[in-house]
N, C-alpha and C positions, 0 to 999 in steps of 0.2 A: 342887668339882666333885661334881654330884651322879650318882648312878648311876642309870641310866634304867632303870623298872619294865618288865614284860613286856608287848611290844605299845608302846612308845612310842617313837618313833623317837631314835637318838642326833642329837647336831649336827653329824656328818659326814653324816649323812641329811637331816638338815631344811636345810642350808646345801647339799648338793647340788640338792634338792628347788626349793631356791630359787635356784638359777644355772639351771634350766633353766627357771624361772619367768620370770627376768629374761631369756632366751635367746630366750624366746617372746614375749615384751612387746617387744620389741628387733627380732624378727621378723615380727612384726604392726605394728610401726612403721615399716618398712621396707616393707612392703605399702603400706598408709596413703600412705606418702609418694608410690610407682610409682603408685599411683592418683588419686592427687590429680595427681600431674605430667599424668599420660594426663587427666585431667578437664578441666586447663589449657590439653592438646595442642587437646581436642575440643571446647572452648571458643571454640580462638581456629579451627579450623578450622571450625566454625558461622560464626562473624562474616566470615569466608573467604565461606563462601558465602554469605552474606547480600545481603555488597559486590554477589557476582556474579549475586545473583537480580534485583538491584533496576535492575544496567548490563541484562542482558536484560530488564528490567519495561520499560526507557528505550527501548531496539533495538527491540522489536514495537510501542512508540508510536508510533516514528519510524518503524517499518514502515506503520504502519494511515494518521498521518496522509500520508505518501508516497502509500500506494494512494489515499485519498480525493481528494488535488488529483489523481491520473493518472487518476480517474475524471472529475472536476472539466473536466479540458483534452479527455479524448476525447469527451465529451459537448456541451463547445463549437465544437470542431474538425468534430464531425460535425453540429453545428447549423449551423455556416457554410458547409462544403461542399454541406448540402442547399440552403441559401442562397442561393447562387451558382449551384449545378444551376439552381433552380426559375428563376434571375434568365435565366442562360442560355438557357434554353428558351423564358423569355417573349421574349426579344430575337431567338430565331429564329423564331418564332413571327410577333411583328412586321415582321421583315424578310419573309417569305413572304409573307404577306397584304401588303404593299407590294410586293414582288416582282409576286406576281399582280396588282395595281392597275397597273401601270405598260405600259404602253404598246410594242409589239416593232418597231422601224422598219418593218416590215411592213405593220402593222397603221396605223401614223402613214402611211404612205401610200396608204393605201385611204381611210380617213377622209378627208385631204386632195383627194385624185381625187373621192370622194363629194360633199364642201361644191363642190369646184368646177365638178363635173357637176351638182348642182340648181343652183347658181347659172348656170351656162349655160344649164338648163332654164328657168329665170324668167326669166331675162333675154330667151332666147327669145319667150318666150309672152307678155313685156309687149311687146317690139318687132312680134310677131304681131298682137296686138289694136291696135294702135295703127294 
């Protein structure tokens, strides 16, 4: 055993020296570890939301192509209703002006009294001259 000079530590000091060496290497490993596990946590919590970024990427496609055919149908639906208006309107349209063209039993017997009043008049005026 040797006798330790002035100023140099004995081996109850440098073995203390070094238990709390290994105390702190043991405790920084122990760190090390919590944060590695927390890195592993926040790892798989990213691929977490990943999954869920990509099912909502899916839902607003299915949103947009929804909206585009409900654009699709109201734009047909209201190209056919004007359709049918315009088609409408010409059919009464037609029926008026045939309405008006047609003749009111009134009217059918004046004309008829009229053909058969000139023809009583000619008829007259050839048996006159004769």
């Amino acid at each position: 055993m040797t006798v330790p000079t002035a100023g140099e530590p004995t081996a109850y000091e440098r073995g203390r020296k070094a238990g709390k060496i290994d105390e702190e290497l043991a405790g920084h490993g122990r760190r090390l570890d919590k944060i590695n596990g927390s890195m592993a946590k926040i790892a798989e919590r990213l691929g977490s939301i990943d999954a869920r970024d990509a099912t909502i990427e899916m839902s607003l496609q299915r949103i947009e192509d929804q909206m585009i055919a409900a654009k699709a149908t109201v734009e047909a639906t209201a190209k056919a209703l004007r359709d049918a208006d315009d088609a409408r309107r010409k059919a009464d349209e037609t029926k008026r002006i045939s309405a008006e063209q047609r003749w009111t039993p009134v009217q059918r017997a004046v004309a008829v009294l009229t053909v058969l009043l000139v023809a009583a008049g000619v008829l007259v005026s050839i048996l006159a001259l004769t």
